[in-house]
C-alpha positions as CSV (number, residue, x, y, z in Angstrom):
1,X,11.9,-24.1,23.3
2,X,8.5,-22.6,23.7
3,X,5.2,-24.4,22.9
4,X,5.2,-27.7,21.2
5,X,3.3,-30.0,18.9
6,X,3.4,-32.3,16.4
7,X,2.3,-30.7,13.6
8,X,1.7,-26.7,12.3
9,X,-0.5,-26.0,9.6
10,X,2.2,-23.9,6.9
11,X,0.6,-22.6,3.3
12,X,-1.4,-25.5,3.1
13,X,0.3,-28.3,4.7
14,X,0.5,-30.0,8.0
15,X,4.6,-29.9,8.3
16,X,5.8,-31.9,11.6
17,X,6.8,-29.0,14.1
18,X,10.4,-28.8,13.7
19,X,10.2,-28.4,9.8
20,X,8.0,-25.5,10.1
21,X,10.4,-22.8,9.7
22,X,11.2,-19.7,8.6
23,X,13.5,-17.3,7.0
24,X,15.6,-15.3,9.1
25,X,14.8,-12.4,5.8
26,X,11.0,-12.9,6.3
27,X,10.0,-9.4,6.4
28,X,7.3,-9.9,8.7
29,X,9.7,-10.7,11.6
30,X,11.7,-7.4,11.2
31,X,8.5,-4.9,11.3
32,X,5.8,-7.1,12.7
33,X,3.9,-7.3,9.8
34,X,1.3,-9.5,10.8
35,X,-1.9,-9.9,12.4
36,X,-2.9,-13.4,14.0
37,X,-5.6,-14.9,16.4
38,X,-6.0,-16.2,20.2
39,X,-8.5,-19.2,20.1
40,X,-9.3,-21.7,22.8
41,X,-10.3,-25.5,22.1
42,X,-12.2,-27.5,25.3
43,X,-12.6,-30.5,26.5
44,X,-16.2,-30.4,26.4
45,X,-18.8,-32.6,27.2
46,X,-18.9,-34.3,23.5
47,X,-15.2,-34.1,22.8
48,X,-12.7,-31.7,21.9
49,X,-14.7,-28.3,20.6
50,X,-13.3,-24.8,19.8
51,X,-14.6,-21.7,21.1
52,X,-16.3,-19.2,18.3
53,X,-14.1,-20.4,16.0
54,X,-15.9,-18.5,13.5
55,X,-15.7,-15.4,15.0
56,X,-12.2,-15.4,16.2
57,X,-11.4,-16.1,12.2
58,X,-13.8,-13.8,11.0
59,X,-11.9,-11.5,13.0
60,X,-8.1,-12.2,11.7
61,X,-9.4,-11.7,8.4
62,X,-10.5,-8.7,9.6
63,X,-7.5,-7.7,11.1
64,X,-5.8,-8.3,8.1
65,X,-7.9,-6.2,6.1
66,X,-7.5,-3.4,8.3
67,X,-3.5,-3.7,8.1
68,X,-3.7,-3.3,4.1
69,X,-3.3,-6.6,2.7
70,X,-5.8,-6.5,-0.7
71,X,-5.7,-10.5,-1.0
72,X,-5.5,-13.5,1.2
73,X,-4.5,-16.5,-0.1
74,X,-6.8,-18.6,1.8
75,X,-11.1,-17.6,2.4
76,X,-12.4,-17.9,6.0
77,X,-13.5,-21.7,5.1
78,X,-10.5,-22.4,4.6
79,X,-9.1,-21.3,7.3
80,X,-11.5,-22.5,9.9
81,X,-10.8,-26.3,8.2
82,X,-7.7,-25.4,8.2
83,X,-7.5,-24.8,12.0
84,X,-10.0,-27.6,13.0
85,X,-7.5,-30.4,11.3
86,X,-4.4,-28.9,13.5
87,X,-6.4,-29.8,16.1
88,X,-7.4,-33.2,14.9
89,X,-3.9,-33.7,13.5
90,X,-2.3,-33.4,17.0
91,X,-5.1,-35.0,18.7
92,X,-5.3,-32.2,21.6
93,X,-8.6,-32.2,23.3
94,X,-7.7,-29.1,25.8
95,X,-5.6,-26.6,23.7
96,X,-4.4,-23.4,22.2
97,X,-4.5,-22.1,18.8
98,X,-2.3,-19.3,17.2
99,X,-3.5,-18.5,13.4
100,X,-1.1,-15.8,11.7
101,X,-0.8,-14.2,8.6
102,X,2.9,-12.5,8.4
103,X,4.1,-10.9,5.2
104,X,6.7,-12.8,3.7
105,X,8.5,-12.9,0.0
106,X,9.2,-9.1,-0.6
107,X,7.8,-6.2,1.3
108,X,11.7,-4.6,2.3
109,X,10.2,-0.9,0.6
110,X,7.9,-1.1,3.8
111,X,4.9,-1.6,1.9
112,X,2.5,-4.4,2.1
113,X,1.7,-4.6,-1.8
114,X,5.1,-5.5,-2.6
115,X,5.2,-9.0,-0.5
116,X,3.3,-12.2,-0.4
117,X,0.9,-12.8,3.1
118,X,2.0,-16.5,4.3
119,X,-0.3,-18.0,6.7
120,X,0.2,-21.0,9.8
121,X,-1.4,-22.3,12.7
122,X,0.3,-23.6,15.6
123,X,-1.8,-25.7,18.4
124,X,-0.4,-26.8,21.8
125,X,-1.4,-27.4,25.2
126,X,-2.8,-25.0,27.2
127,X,-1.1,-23.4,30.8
128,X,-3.4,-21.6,33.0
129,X,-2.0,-17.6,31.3
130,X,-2.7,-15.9,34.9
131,X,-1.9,-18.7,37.2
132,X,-3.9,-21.4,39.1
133,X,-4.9,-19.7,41.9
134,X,-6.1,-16.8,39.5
135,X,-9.6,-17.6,39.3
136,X,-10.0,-18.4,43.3
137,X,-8.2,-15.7,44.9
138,X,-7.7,-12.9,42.1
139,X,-4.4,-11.4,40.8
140,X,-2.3,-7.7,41.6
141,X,-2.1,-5.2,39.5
142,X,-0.8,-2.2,38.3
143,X,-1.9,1.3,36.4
144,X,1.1,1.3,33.5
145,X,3.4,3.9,32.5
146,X,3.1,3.5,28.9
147,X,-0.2,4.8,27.4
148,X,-2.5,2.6,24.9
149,X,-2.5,2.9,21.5
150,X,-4.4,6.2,19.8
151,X,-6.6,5.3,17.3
152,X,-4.8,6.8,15.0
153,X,-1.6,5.8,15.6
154,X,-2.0,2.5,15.3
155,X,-5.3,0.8,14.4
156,X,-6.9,-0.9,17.6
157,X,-9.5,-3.1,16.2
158,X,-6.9,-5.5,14.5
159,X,-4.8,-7.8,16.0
160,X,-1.8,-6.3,14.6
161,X,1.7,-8.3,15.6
162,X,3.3,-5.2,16.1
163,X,0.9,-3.9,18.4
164,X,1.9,-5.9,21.0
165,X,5.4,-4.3,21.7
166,X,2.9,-2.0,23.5
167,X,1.6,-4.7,25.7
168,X,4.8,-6.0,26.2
169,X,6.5,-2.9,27.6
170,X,3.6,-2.4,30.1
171,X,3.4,-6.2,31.2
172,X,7.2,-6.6,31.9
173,X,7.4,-3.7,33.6
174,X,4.6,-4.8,35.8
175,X,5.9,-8.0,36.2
176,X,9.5,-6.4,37.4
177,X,7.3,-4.8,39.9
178,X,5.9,-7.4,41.8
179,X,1.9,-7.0,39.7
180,X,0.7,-9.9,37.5
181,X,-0.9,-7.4,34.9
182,X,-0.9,-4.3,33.5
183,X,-3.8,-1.7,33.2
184,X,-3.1,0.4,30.9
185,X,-4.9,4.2,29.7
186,X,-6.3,5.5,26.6
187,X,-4.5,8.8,25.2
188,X,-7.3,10.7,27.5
189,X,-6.0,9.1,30.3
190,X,-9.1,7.0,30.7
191,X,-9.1,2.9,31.7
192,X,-8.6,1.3,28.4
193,X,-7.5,-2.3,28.9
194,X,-5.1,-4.4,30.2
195,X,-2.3,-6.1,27.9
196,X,-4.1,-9.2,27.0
197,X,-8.0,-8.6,28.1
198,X,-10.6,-6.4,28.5
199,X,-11.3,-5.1,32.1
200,X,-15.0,-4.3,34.2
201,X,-15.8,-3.2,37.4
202,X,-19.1,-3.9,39.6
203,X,-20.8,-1.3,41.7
204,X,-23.6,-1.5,43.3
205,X,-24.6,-4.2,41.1
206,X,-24.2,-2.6,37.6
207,X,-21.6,-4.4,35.7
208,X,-19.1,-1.7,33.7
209,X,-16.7,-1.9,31.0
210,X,-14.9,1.0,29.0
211,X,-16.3,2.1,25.5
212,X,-15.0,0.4,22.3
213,X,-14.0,2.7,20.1
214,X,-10.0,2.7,21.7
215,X,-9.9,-0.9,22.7
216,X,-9.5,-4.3,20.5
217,X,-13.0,-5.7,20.6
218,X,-12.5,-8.5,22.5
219,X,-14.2,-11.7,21.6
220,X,-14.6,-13.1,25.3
221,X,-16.0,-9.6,26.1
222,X,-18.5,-10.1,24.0
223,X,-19.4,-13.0,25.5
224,X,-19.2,-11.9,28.9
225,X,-21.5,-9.2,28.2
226,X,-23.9,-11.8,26.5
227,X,-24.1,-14.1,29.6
228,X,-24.2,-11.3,31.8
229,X,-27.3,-9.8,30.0
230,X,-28.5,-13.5,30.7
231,X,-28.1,-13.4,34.4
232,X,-30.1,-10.3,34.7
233,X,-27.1,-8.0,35.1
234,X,-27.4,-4.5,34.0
235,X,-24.4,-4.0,31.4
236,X,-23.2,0.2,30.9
237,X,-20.2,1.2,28.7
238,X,-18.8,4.3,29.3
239,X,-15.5,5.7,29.9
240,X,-14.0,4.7,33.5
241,X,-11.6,6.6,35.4
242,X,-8.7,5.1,37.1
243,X,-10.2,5.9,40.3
244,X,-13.5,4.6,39.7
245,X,-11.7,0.9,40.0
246,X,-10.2,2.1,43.3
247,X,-14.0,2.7,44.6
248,X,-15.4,-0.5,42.6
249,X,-16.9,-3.0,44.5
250,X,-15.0,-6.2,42.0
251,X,-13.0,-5.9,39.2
252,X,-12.3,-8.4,36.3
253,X,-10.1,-9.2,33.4
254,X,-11.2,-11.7,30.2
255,X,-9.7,-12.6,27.6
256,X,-9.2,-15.9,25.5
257,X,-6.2,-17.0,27.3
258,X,-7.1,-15.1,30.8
259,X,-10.9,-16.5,30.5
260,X,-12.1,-14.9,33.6
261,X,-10.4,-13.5,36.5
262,X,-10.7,-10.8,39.3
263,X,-8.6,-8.7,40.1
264,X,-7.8,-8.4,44.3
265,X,-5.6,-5.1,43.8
266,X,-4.3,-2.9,41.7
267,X,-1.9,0.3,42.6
268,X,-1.3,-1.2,46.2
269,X,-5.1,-0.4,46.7
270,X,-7.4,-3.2,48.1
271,X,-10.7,-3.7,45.5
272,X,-13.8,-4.6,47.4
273,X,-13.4,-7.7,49.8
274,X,-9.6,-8.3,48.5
275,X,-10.4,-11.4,46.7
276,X,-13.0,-12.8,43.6
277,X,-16.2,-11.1,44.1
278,X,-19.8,-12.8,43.9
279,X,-20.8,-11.3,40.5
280,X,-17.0,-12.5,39.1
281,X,-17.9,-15.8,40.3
282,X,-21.0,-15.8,38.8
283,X,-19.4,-15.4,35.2
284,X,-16.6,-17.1,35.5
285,X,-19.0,-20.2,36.5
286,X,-21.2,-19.2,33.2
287,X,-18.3,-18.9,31.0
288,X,-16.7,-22.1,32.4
289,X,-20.3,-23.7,31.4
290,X,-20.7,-22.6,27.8
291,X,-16.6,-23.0,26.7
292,X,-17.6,-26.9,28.6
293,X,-20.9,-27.7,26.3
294,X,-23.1,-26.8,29.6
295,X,-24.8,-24.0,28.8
296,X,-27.8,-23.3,26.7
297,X,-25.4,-21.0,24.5
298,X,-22.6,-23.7,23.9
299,X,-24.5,-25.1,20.9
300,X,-23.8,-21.3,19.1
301,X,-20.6,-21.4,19.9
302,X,-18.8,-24.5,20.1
303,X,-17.7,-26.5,17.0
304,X,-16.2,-29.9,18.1
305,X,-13.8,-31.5,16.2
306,X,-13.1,-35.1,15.5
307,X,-9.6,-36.4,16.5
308,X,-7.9,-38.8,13.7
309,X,-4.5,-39.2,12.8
310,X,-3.0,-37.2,9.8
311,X,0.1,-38.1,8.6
312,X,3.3,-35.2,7.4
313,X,2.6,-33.2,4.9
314,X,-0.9,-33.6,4.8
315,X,-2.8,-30.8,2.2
316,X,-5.7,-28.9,4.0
């Protein structure tokens, strides 16, 4: 059994976890039809709060427009009240959130206009994704074998489900290796990103990361570069070679399940001092502030939600 709760959020309901089911014909399953969202809720300073909740839902009904679907049965609202009363309903003050929107009732012809989009949220609590000693002493990893995603073979700005084979052929054959993560190429054979984050490198004080246009956008990126723009770091995107992480003085992963962690090898090569760099440290402290309700920028984007009771089947 993976992740548990009490409750997921099903087409309108809060169902108690083990009634929240599906069919073993939901077409979504068989070709990963499907796009869903990674969101983080804190235990901040004035309670349980999730992080750019808006942005991260914004973005899944994005995604889903992107992957073809005309109509969604619920509006972004919705879907952010929706989320907000999992959270409540399972009184979780430090957790994860998993929105999806799968296509379900029909769709066997291999075309999205002949099913119906379901949609569910599933909360639990939250394991540190790279490890404890992650953010101290940095993780290993890897350039992949398998290439990233060309922009026009699959589209890289939505969190497709079925875009994650990808990442999971590159990540478990790092893993099998010995690495902790994957960095993986674009079609060029530049850096793209790993299998869960975004990726920079420091030299000589400028921070880097890798262009947009082949790489999901990541939310935490964003914020990264926003804080880092706040510390008075000078911020260039361009396209990185795999040896320019070699020669980097740090290198860094982020994502929402990752948050913020440097990376103390990759291809049996040491990167800079062998362990979390000064400028890493620097944002993972910032990052740690505003997901915390610290920071000047918590109050943009942290939306705290009160904790009550809801009993089964409760309508959202």
């Amino acid at each position: 059994m993976g992740p548990k709760s009490d409750f997921i959020w099903l087409n309108g309901k809060l169902l108690r976890f083990q009634d929240a089911t599906l069919h073993f014909m939901t077409p979504g399953l068989h070709y990963g039809i499907g796009v869903f969202e990674g969101i983080r809720c804190y235990a901040a300073s004035n309670g349980p709060a999730i992080f750019r909740l808006n942005d991260h839902m914004q973005r899944l009904v994005d995604s889903a427009r992107v992957l073809g679907f005309l109509e969604l049965p619920y509006t972004l609202r919705e879907l952010i009240d929706a989320a907000k009363a999992t959270v409540a309903a399972n009184a979780f003050p430090d957790c994860y959130i998993r929105p999806l929107i799968y296509l379900a009732e029909g769709g066997w012809n291999l075309s999205l206009d002949a099913g119906v989009p379901h949609v569910g949220i599933a909360v639990w609590k939250w394991e540190r994704f790279l490890g404890d000693e992650a953010l101290e002493n940095g993780i290993r990893a890897n350039t992949s074998s398998f290439t990233r995603h060309h922009v026009n073979a699959s589209m890289t700005k939505a969190k497709i489900c079925g875009n994650y084979a990808n990442s999971v052929l590159a990540r478990t054959e790092s893993l099998r290796l010995g690495f902790d993560e994957a960095i993986m190429l674009d079609p060029q054979g530049y850096v793209a990103e790993c299998t869960g984050e975004n990726l920079f490198l420091v030299r000589r004080d400028v921070l880097y990361t890798t262009p947009s246009a082949a790489i999901l956008e990541g939310i935490t990126r964003d914020t990264i570069l926003t804080l880092a723009r706040e510390l008075g770091l000078k911020v260039v995107e361009e396209s990185i070679s795999r040896d320019q992480l070699y020669l980097a003085d740090e290198v860094f992963v982020c994502g929402t399940a990752a948050e913020v962690a440097g990376l103390r090898e990759i291809d049996l090569r040491r990167i800079g001092s062998g362990k979390t760099g000064l400028v890493t440290r620097r944002l993972q402290h910032a990052y740690q502030q505003v997901t915390r309700g610290t920071h000047p920028l918590s109050a943009n984007w942290l939306e705290y939600v009160p904790l009550v009771e809801v009993g089964y089947g409760h309508g959202v």
